[in-house]
C-alpha positions as CSV (number, residue, x, y, z in Angstrom):
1,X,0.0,0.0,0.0
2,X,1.4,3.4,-1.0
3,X,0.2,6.3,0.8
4,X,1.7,9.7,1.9
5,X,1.6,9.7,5.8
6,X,2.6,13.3,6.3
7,X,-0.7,14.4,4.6
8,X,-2.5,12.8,7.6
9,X,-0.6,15.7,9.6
10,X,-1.9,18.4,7.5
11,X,-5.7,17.0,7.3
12,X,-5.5,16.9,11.5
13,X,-5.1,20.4,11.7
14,X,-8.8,21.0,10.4
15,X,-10.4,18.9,12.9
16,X,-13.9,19.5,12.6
17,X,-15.6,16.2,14.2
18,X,-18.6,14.8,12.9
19,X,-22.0,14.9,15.5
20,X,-22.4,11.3,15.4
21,X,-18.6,10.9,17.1
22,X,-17.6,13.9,18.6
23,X,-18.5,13.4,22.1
24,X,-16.6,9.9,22.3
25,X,-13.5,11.7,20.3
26,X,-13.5,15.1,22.9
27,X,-14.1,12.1,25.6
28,X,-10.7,10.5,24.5
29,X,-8.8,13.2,23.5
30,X,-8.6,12.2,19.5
31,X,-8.8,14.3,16.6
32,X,-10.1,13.3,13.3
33,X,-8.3,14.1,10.1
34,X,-10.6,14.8,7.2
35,X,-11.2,13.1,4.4
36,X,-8.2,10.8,5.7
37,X,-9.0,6.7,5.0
38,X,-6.4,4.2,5.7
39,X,-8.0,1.3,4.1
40,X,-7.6,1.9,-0.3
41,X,-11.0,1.7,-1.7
42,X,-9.8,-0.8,-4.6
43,X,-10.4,-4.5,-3.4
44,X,-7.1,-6.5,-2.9
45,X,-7.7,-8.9,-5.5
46,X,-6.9,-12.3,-3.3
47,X,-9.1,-15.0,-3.6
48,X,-11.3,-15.0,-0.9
49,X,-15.2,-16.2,-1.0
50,X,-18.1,-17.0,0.5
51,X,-19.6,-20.0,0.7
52,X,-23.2,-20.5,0.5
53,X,-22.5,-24.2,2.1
54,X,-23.8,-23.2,5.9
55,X,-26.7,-21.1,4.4
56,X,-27.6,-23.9,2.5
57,X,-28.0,-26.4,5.6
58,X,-30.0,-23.2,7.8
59,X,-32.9,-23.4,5.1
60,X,-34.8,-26.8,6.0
61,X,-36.8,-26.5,9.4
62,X,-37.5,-22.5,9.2
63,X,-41.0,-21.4,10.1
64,X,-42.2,-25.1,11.2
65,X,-43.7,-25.6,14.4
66,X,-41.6,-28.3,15.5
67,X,-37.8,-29.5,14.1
68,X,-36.5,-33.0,14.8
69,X,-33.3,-32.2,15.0
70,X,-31.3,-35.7,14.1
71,X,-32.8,-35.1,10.2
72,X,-30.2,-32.1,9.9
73,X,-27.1,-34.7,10.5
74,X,-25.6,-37.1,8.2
75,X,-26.6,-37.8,4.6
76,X,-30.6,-36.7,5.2
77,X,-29.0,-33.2,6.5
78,X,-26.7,-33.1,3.1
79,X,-29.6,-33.8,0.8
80,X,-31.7,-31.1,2.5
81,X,-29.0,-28.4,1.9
82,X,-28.4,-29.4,-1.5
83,X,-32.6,-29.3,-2.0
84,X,-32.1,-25.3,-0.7
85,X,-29.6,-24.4,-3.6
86,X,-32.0,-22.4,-5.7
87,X,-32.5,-19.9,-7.8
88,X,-35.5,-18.3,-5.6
89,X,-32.8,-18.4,-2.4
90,X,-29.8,-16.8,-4.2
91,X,-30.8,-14.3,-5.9
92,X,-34.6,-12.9,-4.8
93,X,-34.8,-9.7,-3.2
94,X,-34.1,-10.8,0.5
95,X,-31.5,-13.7,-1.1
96,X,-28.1,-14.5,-0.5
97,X,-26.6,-12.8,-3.0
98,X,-28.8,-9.5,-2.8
99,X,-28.4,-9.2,1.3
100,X,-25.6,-10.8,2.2
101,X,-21.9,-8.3,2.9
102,X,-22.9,-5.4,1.2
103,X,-19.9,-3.4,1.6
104,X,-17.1,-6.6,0.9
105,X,-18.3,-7.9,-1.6
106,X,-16.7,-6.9,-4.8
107,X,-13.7,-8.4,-2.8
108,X,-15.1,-11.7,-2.9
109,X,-16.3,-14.6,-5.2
110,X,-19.9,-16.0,-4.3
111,X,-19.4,-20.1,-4.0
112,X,-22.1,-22.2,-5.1
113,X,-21.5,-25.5,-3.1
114,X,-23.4,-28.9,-3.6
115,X,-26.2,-28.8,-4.9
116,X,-26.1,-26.3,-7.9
117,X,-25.2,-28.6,-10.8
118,X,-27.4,-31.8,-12.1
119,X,-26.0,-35.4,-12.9
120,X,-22.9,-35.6,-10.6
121,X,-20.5,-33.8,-9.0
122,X,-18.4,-32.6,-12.0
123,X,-20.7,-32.3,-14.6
124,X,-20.4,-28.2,-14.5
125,X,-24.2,-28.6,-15.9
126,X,-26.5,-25.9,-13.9
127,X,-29.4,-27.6,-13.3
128,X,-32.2,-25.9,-14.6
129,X,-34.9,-26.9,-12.5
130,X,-33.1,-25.0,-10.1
131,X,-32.3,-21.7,-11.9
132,X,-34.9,-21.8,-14.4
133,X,-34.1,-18.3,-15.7
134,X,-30.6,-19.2,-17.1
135,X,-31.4,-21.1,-19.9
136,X,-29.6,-22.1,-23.0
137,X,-26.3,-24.2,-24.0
138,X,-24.1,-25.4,-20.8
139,X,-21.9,-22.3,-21.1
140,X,-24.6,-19.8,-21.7
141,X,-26.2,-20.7,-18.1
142,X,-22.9,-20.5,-16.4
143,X,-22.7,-17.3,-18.1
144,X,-25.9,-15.8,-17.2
145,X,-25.4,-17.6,-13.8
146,X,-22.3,-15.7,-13.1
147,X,-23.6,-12.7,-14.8
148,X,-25.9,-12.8,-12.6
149,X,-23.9,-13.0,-9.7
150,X,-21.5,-10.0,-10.5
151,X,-24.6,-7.7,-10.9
152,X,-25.2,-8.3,-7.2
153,X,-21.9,-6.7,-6.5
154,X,-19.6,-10.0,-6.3
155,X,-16.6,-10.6,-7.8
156,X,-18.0,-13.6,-9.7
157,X,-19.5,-16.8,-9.5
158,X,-16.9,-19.6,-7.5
159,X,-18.3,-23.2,-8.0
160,X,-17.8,-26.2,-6.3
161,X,-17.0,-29.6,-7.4
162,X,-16.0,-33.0,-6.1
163,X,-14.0,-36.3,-8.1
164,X,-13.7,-34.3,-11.3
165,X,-12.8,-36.4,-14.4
166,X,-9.5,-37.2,-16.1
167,X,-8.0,-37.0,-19.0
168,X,-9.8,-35.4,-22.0
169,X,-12.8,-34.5,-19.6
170,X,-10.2,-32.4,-18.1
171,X,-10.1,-29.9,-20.9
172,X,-13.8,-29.8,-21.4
173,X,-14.8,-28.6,-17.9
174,X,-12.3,-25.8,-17.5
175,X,-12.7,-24.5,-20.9
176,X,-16.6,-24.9,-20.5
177,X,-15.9,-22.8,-17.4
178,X,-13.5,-20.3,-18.7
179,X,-16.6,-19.5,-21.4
180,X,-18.5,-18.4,-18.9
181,X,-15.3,-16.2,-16.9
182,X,-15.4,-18.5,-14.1
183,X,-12.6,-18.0,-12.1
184,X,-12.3,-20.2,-8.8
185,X,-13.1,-23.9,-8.5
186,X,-13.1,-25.5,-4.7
187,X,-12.4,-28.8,-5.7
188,X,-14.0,-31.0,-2.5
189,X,-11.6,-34.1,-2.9
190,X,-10.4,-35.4,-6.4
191,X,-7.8,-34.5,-9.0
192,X,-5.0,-37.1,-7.2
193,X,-2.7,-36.3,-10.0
194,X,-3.4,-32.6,-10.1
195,X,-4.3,-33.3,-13.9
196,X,-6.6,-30.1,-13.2
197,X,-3.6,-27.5,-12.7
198,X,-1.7,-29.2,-15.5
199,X,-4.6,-28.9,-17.9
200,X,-5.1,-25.4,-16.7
201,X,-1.2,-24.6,-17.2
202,X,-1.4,-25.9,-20.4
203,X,-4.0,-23.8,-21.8
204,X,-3.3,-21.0,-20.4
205,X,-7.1,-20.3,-18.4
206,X,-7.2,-17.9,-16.0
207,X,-8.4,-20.3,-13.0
208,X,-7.9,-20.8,-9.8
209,X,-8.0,-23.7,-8.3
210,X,-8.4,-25.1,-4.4
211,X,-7.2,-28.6,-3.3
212,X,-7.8,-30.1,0.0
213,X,-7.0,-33.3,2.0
214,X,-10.0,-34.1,4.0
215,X,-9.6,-34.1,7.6
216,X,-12.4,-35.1,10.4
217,X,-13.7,-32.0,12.1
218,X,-11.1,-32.6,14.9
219,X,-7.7,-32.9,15.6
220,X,-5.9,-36.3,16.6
221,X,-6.3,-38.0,20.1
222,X,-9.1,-35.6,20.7
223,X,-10.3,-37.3,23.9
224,X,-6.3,-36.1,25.1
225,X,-4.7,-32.9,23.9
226,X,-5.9,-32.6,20.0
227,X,-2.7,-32.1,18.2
228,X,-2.7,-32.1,14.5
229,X,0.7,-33.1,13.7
230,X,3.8,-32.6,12.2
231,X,3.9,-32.5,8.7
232,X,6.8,-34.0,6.7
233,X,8.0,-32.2,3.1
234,X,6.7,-36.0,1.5
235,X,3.1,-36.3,3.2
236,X,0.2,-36.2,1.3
237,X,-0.8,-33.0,2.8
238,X,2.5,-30.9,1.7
239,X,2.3,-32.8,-1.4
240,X,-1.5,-31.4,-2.1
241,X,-0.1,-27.7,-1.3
242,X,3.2,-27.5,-3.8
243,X,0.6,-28.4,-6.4
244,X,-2.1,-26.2,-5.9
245,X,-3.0,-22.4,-5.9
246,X,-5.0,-22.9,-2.6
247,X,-5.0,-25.7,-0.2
248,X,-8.4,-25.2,2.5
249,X,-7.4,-26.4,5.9
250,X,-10.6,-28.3,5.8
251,X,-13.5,-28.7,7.9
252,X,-13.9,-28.1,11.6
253,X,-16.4,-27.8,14.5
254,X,-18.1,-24.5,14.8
255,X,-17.1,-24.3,18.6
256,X,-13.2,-25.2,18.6
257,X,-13.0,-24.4,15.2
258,X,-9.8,-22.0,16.6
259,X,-8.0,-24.0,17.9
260,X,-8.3,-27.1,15.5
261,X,-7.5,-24.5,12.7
262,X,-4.7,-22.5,14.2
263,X,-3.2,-26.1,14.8
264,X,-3.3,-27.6,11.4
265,X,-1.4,-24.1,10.3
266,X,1.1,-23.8,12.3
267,X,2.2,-27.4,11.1
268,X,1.0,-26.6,7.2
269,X,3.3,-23.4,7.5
270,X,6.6,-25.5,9.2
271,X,6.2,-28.1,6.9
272,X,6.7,-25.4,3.8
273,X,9.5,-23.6,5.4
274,X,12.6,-22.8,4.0
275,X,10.8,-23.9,0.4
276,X,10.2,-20.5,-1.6
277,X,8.8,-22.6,-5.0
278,X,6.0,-23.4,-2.6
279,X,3.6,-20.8,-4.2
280,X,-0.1,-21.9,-2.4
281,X,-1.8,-20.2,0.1
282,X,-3.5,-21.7,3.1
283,X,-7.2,-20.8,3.1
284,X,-8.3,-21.5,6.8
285,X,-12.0,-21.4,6.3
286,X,-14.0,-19.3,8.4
287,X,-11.5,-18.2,10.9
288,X,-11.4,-14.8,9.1
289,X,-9.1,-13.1,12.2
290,X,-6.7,-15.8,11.9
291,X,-6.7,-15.3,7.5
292,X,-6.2,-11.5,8.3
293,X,-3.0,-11.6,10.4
294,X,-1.6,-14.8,9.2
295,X,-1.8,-13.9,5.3
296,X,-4.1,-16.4,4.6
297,X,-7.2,-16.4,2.3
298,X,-10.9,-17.1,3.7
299,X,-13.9,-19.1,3.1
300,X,-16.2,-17.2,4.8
301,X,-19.4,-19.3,5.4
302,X,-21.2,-17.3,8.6
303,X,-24.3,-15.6,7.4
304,X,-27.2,-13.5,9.2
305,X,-29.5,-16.0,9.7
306,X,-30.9,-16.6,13.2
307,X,-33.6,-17.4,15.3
308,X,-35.9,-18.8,12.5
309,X,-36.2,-22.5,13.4
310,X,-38.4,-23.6,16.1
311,X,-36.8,-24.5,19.9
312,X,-33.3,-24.4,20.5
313,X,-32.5,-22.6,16.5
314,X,-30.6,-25.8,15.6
315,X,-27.6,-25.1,13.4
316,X,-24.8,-27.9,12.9
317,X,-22.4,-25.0,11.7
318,X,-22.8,-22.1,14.3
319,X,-23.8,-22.6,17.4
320,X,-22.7,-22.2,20.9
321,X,-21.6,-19.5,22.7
322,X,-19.5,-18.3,20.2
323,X,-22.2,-16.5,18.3
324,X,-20.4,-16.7,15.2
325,X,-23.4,-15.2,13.0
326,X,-23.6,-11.9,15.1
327,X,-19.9,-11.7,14.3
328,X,-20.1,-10.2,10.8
329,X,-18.2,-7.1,11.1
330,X,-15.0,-9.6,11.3
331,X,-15.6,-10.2,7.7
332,X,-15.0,-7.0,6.9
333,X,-12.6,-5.7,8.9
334,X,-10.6,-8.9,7.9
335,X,-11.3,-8.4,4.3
336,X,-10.1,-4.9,4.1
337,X,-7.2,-5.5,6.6
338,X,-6.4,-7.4,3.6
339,X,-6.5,-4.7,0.8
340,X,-3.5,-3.3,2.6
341,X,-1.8,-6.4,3.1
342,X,-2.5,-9.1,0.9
343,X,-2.3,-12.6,1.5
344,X,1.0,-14.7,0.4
345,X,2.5,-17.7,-0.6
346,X,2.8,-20.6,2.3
347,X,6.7,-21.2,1.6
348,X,7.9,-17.5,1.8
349,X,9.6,-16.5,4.8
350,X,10.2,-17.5,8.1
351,X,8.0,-19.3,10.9
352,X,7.9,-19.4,14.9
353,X,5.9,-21.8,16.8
354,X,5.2,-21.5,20.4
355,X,6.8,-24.6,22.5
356,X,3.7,-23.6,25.2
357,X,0.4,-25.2,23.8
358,X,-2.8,-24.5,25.0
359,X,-5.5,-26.8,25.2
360,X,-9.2,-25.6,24.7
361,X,-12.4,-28.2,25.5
362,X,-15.8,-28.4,25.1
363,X,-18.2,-31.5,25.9
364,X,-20.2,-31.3,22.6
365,X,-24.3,-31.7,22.5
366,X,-26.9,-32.6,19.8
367,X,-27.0,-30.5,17.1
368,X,-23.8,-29.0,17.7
369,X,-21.8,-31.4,15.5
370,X,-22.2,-33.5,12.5
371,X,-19.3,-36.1,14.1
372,X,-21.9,-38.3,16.2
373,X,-19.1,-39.4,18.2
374,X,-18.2,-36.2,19.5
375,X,-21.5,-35.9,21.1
376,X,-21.9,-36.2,24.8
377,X,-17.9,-36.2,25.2
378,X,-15.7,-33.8,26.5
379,X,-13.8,-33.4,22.9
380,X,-9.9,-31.4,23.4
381,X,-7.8,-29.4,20.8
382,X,-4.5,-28.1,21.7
383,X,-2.7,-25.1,19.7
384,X,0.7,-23.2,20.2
385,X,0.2,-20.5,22.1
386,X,2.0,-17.7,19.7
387,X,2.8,-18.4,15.8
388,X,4.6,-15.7,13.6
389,X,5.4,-15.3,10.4
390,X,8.6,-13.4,9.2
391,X,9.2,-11.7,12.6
392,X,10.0,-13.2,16.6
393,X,6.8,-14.4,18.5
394,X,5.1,-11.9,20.4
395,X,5.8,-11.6,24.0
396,X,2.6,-12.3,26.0
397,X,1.2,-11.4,29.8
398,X,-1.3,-12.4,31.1
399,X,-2.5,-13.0,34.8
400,X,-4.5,-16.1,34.5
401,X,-5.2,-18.1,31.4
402,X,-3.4,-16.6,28.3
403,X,-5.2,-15.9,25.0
404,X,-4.3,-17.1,21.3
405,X,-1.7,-14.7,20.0
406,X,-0.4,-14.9,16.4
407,X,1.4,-12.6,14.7
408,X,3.0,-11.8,11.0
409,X,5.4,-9.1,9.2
410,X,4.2,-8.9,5.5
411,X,6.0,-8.9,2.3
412,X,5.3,-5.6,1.7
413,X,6.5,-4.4,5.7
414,X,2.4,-3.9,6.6
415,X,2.6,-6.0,10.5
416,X,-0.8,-7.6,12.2
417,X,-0.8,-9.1,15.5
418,X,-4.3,-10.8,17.3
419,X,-5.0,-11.7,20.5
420,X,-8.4,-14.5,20.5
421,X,-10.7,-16.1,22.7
422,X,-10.1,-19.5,24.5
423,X,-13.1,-22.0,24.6
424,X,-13.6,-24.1,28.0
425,X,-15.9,-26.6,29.4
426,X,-17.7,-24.7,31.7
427,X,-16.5,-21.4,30.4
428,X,-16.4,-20.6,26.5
429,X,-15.4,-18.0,24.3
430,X,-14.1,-15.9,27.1
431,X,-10.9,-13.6,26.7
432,X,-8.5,-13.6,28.7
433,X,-6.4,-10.4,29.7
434,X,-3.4,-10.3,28.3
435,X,-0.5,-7.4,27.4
436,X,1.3,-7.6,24.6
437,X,4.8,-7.1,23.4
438,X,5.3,-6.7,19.5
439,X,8.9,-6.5,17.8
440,X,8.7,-5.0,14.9
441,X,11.8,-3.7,14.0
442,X,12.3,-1.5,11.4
443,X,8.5,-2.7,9.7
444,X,7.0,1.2,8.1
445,X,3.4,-0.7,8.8
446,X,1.0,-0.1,8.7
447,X,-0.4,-2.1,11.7
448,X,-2.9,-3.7,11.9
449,X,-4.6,-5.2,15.2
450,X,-7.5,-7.6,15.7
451,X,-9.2,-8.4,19.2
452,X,-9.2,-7.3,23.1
453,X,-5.5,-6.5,24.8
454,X,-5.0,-5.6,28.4
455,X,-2.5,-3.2,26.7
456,X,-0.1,-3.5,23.4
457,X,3.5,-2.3,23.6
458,X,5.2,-2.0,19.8
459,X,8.6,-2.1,19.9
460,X,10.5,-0.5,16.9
461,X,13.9,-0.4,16.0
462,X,14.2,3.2,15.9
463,X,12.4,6.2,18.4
464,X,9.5,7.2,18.4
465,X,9.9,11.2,19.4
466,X,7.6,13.6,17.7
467,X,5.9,10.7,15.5
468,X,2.0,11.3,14.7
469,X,0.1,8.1,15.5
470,X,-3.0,7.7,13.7
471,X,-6.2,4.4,13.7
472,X,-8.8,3.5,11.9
473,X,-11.5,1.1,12.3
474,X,-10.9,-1.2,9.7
475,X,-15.0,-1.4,9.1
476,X,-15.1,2.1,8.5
477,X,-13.8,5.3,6.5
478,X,-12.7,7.4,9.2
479,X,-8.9,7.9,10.4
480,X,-8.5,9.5,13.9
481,X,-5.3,11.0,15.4
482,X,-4.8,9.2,18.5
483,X,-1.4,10.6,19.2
484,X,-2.5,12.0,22.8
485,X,-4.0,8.6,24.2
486,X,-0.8,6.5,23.4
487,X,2.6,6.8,25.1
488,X,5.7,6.7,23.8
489,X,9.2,6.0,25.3
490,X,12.3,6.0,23.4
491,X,11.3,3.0,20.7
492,X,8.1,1.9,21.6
493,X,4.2,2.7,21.1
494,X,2.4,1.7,23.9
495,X,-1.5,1.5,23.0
496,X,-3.8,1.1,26.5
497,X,-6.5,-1.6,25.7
498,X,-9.6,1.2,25.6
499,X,-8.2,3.3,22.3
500,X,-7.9,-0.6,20.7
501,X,-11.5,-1.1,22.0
502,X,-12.9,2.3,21.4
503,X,-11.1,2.6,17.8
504,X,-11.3,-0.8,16.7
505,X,-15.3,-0.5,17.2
506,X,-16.4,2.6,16.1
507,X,-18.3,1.8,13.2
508,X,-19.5,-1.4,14.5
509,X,-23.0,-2.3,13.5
510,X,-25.9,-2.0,16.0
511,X,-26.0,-5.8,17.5
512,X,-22.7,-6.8,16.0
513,X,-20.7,-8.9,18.8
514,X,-17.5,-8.8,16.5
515,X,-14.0,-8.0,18.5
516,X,-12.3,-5.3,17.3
517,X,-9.9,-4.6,14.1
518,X,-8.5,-1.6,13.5
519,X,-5.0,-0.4,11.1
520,X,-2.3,2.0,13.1
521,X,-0.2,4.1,10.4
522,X,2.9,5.9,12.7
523,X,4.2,9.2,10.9
């Protein structure tokens, strides 16, 4: 990101505070440089989506009087959410595609998962009792279907696809795709031989192209401390990401879904270090906080959907006291965090790994896991407590239990660091206090930094004297001068916990539980 910090100086001098902030900004001593925005207004051009996949399995049950919950799970659960991929629920006035992240989503593709193409998997064939109104020849409905799609204000139409064919079929699905200026394929198992990047290659289509390894929704010896596992240069996993553009870190439960997905990175990252011609990125799912700082791409599935199925508002994909689907403002704040610094490759750089682990628990119920075995047990995932990426871990303090701290320098010198809830038997989705040290060197930043601290101390390699500091919520359009509510000594920023809080929330939407994420530009 290029940008002239001394112009923030200038703009400070004016000062006149909007109405709707000016008490809170008098009440915290900040100024508010106008017509100032940290985060560019151009999207950052990674390949992020959502996926409709969640959505989908939220549709069956709404409005009934009474929901027997076991029909959700299993195969009967996966037949109903491929029944709601429709026409009428994508793209109708109060539809996915019309309602869903207004202000994020030219930044990212709109997924179909299973359930939008007839007679298999990999057929790439919309089915038209579906989507009635795209009609014609196969690559005239993918056309009008992702037409369609980028007149909502998406990027484009992603599809997904599972056990494609080989050899000559190959050629015919990606070039019927590439008639129609799809772009992103999430390929849900299949291609062993990666015959689908070597076709691509070939002909030169401009596709991208996801691989996975499936994975149960847990880690390991989950009745003990969870661990995913160390991942050698020759396993099939690291084999899966030095052949494709994106490899997904795969499916998880909704409740530990942290921890089981910070552990699967940390040993996805090791495994690809010290290998630059390892060009994938990691796409860790929903976990959009941990995508932000970790340079990662998303599959965002949480939608704003709740509170329409009868009793307990069964979903198998959020639920529990996480709250996950009033926790939309992440998206965006993790999306733009990410027009300033854009994901990267899995084998550049450096990575730390915590030796401390820390294990989270949860003693899983009905309907709050598709993994019948997990119910009624107390199911464990353990994690590092700090990872970094291209910089030394973070130094954490806490008084109690610590949080989950990660931290990454990018390519282009932009630095995010996040401190995240633990989950608990007994006590979930609580943060714990923590203050926290970040090195940074001779980074230019920006900064950017996502959830609650205690306090955050950034340490630089050079002072700090007569330096303008100046946030942003990354959800909104507004830079403020904060330089008289931090302190700094010689070489380091300290930032107290209420300017992250009061900053990295102030454009939060009414209702919104989301923690906070904000971008720091010193001058």
């Amino acid at each position: 990101m290029r940008f002239s910090r001394r112009r923030f100086l200038a703009a400070s001098t004016a000062a006149a505070i909007t109405p709707a902030i000016s008490g809170f900004a008098r009440s915290v001593g900040l100024r508010l440089p106008q017509g100032v925005s940290l985060v560019p207004a151009k999207p950052s051009g990674a390949p992020h989506y959502w996926c409709t996949w969640a959505a989908q399995n939220y549709m069956y049950g709404q409005n009934l009087p009474r929901l027997d919950a076991t029909i959700l799970e299993g195969d009967s659960g996966a037949n109903l959410a491929r029944t709601a991929m429709t026409e009428e629920n994508l793209f109708a006035d109060s539809g996915w595609a019309k309602s869903f992240y207004p202000k994020i989503r030219s930044d990212l593709y709109l997924l179909l998962d299973d359930g939008w193409e007839t007679g298999g998997t990999a057929t790439f064939e919309l089915d038209a009792m579906k989507f009635p109104s795209f009609n014609g020849t196969s690559s005239e409905r993918l056309r009008k279907l992702n037409d369609t799609v980028q007149s909502s204000g998406w990027r484009g139409a992603a599809l997904w696809c599972r056990n494609t064919p080989e050899g000559n079929g190959i050629h015919r699905l990606e070039t019927l795709s590439d008639s129609a200026a799809i772009r992103y394929w999430k390929i849900d198992i299949g291609d062993p031989a990666f015959g689908l990047v070597r076709v691509r290659d070939e002909a030169h289509i401009p596709l991208t192209l996801e691989h996975v390894h499936g994975e149960l929704p847990v880690n390991g010896d989950w009745h003990n401390d969870g661990r995913f596992g160390f991942q050698p240069w020759n396993s099939k996993r690291m084999t899966i990401l030095r052949n494709t553009d994106v490899y997904r870190t795969y499916d998880v439960t909704s409740i530990l879904s942290l921890p089981t997905t910070l552990d699967r990175l940390a040993a996805m990252l090791k495994g690809a270090e010290g290998h630059p011609e390892v060009k994938g990125l990691l796409n860790v799912e929903d976990e959009v906080y941990v995508a932000a700082v970790m340079g990662c791409t998303m599959g965002v599935m949480r939608h704003p959907l709740t509170g329409k199925r009868p009793g307990a508002d069964a979903d198998l994909f959020f639920n529990g006291p996480r709250q996950t689907k009033k926790q939309l403002d992440e998206v965006v704040r993790a999306v733009r965090w990410q027009r300033i610094a854009p994901p990267f490759s899995s084998g550049e750089g450096t990575v730390s790994i915590d030796d401390e682990i820390l294990i989270d628990s949860w003693s899983f119920e009905q309907t709050q896991t598709w993994q019948k075995e997990l119910v009624g047990a107390v199911v464990r995932q353990g994690a590092p407590a700090c990872i970094s990426r291209n910089m030394p871990l973070p130094e954490v303090k806490a008084k109690g239990d610590k949080p989950f701290v990660f931290a990454t320098r990018f390519p282009n010198g932009a630095v995010a660091v996040a401190a995240q809830e633990r989950t608990k038997v007994g006590k979930a989705w609580y943060m714990p206090g923590c203050d926290v040290t970040l090195p940074v060197s001779d980074a230019p930043g920006p900064f950017g930094v996502f959830g609650c601290f205690d306090s955050l101390s950034i340490v630089f390699d050079r002072p700090l004297q007569g330096k303008q500091i100046v946030a942003q919520d990354l959800a909104g359009d507004e830079a403020f001068d904060i330089s008289h509510s931090v302190r700094i000594r010689g070489n380091t920023l300290h930032i107290p916990g209420e300017v992250i809080r009061n900053i990295g929330l102030s454009h939060a939407t009414p209702g919104d539980l989301s923690a906070p994420g904000l971008v720091i530009a010193v001058s």
